[in-house]
C-alpha positions as CSV (number, residue, x, y, z in Angstrom):
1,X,78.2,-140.1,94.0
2,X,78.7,-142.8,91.3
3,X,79.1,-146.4,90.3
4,X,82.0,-147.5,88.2
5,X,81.7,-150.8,86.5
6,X,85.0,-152.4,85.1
7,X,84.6,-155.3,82.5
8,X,87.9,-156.9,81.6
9,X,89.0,-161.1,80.4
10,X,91.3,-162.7,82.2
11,X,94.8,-161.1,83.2
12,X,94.0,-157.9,81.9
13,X,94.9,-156.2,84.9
14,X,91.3,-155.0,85.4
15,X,91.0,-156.2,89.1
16,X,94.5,-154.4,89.8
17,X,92.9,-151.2,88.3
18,X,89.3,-151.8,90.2
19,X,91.2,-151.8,93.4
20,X,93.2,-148.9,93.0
21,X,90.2,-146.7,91.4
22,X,87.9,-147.6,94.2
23,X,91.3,-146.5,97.3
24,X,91.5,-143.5,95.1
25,X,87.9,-142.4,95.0
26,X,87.3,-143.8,98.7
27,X,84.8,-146.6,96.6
28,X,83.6,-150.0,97.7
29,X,85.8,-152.2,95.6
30,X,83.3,-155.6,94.8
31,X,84.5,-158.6,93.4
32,X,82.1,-161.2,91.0
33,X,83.2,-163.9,94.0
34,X,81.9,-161.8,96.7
35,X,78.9,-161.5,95.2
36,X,78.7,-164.9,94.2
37,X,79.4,-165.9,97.7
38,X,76.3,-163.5,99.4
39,X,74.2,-164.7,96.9
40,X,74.6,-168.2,97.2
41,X,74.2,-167.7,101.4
42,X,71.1,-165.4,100.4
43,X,69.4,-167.6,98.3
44,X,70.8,-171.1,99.6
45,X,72.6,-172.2,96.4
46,X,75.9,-173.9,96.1
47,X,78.8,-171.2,94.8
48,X,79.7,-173.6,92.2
49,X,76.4,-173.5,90.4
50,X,76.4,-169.8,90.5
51,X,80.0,-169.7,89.3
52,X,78.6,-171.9,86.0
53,X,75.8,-169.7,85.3
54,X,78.1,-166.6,85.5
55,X,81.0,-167.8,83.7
56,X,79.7,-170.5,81.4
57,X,77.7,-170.6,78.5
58,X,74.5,-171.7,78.2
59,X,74.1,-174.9,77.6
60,X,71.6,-176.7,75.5
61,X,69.7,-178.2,78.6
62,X,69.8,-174.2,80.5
63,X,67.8,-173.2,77.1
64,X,65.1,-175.2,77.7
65,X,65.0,-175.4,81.6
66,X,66.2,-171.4,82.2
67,X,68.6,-173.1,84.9
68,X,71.6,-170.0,84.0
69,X,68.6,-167.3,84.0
70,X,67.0,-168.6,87.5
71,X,71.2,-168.2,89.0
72,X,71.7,-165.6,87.1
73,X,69.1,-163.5,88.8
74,X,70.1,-164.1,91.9
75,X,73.3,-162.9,91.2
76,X,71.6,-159.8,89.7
77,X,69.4,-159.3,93.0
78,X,72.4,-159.4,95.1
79,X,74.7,-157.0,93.0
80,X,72.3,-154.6,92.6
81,X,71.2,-154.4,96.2
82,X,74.7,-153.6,96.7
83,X,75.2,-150.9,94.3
84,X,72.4,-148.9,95.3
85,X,74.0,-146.7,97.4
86,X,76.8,-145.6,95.1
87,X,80.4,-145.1,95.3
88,X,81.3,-148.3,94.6
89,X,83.2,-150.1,91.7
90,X,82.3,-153.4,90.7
91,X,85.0,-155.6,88.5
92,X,83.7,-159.2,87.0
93,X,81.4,-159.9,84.3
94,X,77.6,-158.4,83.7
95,X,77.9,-155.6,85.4
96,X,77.2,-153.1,83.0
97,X,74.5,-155.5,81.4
98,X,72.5,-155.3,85.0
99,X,72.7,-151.1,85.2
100,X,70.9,-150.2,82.1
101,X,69.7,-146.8,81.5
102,X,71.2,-145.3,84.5
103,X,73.5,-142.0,83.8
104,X,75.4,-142.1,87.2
105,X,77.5,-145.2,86.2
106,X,80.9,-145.3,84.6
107,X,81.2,-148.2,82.3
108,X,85.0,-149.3,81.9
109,X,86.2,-152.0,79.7
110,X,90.1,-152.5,80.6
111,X,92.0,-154.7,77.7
112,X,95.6,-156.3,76.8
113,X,96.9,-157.9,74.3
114,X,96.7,-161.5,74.1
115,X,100.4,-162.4,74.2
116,X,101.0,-160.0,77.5
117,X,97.9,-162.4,79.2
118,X,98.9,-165.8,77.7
119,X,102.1,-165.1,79.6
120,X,100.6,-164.0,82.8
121,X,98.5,-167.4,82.3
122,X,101.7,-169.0,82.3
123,X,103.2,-167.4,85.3
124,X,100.2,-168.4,87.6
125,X,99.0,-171.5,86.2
126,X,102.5,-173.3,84.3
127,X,102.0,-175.0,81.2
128,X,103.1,-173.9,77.7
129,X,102.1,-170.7,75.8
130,X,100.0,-172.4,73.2
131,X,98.0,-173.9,76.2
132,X,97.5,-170.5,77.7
133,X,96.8,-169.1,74.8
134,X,94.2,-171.9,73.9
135,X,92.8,-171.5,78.0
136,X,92.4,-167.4,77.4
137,X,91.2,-168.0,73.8
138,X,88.1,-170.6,74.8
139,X,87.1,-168.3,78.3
140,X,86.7,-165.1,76.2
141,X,84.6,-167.3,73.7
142,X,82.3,-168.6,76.5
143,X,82.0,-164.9,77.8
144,X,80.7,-164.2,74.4
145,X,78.4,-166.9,74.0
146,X,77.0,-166.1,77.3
147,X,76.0,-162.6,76.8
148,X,74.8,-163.2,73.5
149,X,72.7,-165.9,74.8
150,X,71.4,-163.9,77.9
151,X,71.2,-160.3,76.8
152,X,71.9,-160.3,72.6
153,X,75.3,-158.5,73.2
154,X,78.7,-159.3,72.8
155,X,80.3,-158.4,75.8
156,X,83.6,-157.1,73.7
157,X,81.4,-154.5,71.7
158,X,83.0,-151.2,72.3
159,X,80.2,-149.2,71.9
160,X,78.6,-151.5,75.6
161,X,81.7,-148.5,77.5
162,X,82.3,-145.2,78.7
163,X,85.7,-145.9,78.1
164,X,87.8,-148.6,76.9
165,X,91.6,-148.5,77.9
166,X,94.1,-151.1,76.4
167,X,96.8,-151.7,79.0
168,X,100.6,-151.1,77.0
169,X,101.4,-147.8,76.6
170,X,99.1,-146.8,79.5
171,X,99.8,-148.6,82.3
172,X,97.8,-149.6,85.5
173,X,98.6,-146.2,87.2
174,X,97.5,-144.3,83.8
175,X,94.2,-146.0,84.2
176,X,93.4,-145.6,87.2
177,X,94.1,-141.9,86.8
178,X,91.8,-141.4,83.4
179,X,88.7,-143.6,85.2
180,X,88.8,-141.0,88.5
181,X,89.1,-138.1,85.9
182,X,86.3,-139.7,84.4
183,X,83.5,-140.7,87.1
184,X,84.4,-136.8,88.6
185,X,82.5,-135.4,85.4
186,X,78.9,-133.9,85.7
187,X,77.8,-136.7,83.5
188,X,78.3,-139.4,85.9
189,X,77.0,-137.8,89.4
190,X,73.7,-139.0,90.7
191,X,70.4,-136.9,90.1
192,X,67.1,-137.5,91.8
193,X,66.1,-139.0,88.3
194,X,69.0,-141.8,87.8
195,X,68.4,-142.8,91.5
196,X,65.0,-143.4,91.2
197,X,65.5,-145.4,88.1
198,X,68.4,-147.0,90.2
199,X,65.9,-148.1,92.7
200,X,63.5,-149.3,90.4
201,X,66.3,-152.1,89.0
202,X,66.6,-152.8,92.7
203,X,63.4,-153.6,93.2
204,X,62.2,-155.2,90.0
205,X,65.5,-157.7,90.6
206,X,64.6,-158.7,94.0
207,X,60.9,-159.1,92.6
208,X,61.8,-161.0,90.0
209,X,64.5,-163.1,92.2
210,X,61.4,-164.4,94.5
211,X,59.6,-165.3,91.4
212,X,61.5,-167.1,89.1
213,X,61.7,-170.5,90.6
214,X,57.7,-170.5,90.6
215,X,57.7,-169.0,86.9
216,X,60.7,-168.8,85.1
217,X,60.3,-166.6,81.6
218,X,58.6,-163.6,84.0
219,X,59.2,-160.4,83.1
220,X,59.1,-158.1,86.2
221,X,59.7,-154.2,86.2
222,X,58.9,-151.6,88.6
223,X,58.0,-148.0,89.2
224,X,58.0,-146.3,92.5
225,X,57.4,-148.9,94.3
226,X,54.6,-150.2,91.8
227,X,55.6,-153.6,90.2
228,X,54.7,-154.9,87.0
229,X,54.4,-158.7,86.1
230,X,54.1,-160.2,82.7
231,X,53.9,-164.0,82.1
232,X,52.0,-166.6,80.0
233,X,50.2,-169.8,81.2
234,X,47.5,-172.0,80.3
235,X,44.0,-170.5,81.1
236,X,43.3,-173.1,83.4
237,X,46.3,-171.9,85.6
238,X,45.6,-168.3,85.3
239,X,44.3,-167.7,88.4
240,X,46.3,-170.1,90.5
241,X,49.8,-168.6,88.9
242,X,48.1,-165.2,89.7
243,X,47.7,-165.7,93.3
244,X,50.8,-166.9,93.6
245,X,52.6,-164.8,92.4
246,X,51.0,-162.3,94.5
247,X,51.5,-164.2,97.1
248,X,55.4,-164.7,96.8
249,X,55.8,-160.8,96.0
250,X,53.6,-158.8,98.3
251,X,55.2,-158.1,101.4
252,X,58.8,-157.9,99.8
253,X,61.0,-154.5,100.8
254,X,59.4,-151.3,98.7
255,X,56.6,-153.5,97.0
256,X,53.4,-150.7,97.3
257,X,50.9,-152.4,94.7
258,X,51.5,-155.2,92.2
259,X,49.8,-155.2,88.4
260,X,49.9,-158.5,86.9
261,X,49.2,-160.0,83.3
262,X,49.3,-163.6,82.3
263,X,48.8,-164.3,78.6
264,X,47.0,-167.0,77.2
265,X,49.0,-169.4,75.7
266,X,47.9,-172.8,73.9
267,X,49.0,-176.4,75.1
């Protein structure tokens, strides 16, 4: 039992391989839009801004109001509720950035080169080749920015995957066939230990999904069922923030206690 997570720009083929992996493997295959659709149902918020917060880079506005972070972790909550049961591959941006420290998943970056997409760019959207080229060029720029912004990572790096396969020599079927060779190794099956840390991104995101609206620079994690909650407020609104946020959190799925600690801060 695994995850596989497949991180690719635009016409790089990587949705072609994510579908083929996951009929291989007998996978979930998830999309970014289907989980951009759930979440916006979930949490009642149009697709479009989800799609922004997702896609797009910060703006300078989202710095100061944590709009992108607030969408962003619903996006997060959603995803991950999904992926807790395994055997499922996930293609679209983040994922790898929202599984952190857990063994079981496969991270895959799938690449081309930029004149094989700018003409694939051409093909489905018309126009010339310098306009594609210019379309691919600023989206994998905004994909930088964004999870440079978000997370202090360039989303390119290398060293973020398993396994990085350019798509020339190997081709889609070559792919598909070194990712199932891949997740079927020791190092990628589900122990009792990766499952429980699994679990406890589960949890934490969902906690931290109800919260952020009422508090958005929280910082939530979780341990067995035993959330953690750091924040800073004004001592006058201490103990108001506390009870709230105990408030919006007890009661939620697999939430056994909750531990929380609000810093001083000045006005």
């Amino acid at each position: 039992m695994s995850i596989i997570t497949i991180s690719r720009g635009s016409y790089s083929r990587g949705k072609e391989v994510a579908e083929k992996v996951a009929k291989e493997l007998g996978y979930r295959c998830l999309s970014r839009d289907e989980i951009i659709e759930e979440a916006s149902d979930e949490f009642n918020i149009p697709e479009v801004k989800l799609i922004q917060a997702i896609r797009d880079a910060p703006s300078i506005l989202d710095r100061f109001t944590y709009g992108k972070q607030r969408f962003v972790a619903y996006f997060r909550a959603t995803l991950l509720d999904h992926l807790r049961a395994d055997n499922a591959v996930y293609h679209g941006l983040a994922g790898h950035f929202f599984l952190k420290g857990v063994s079981h998943v496969l991270k895959v970056r799938v690449i081309a080169d930029m004149e094989q997409r700018a003409k694939l760019e051409m093909e489905r959207r018309g126009g010339s080749y310098q306009e594609a080229l210019q379309s691919l060029k600023k989206d994998d720029e905004e994909r930088k920015r964004w999870s440079r912004h978000l997370y202090g990572l360039d989303t390119m790096d290398p060293s973020l995957y398993d396994l990085v396969i350019h798509i020339k020599k190997i081709d889609v079927e070559d792919a598909v066939g070194l990712i199932c060779q891949a997740v079927r190794s020791k190092h990628f099956q589900t122990t009792p230990e990766s499952k429980q840390i699994m679990e406890d991104l589960v949890l934490s995101s969902a906690v931290n999904a109800a919260l952020i609206s009422l508090k958005p620079d929280i910082e939530v994690s979780a341990n067995d069922g035993h959330v953690f909650v750091k924040t800073r407020a004004l001592v006058s609104q201490r103990a108001s923030l506390s009870q709230q946020i105990t408030k919006a959190a007890t009661g939620l799925p697999g939430v056994k206690s909750i531990e929380i600690d609000i810093k001083s801060m000045t006005p």
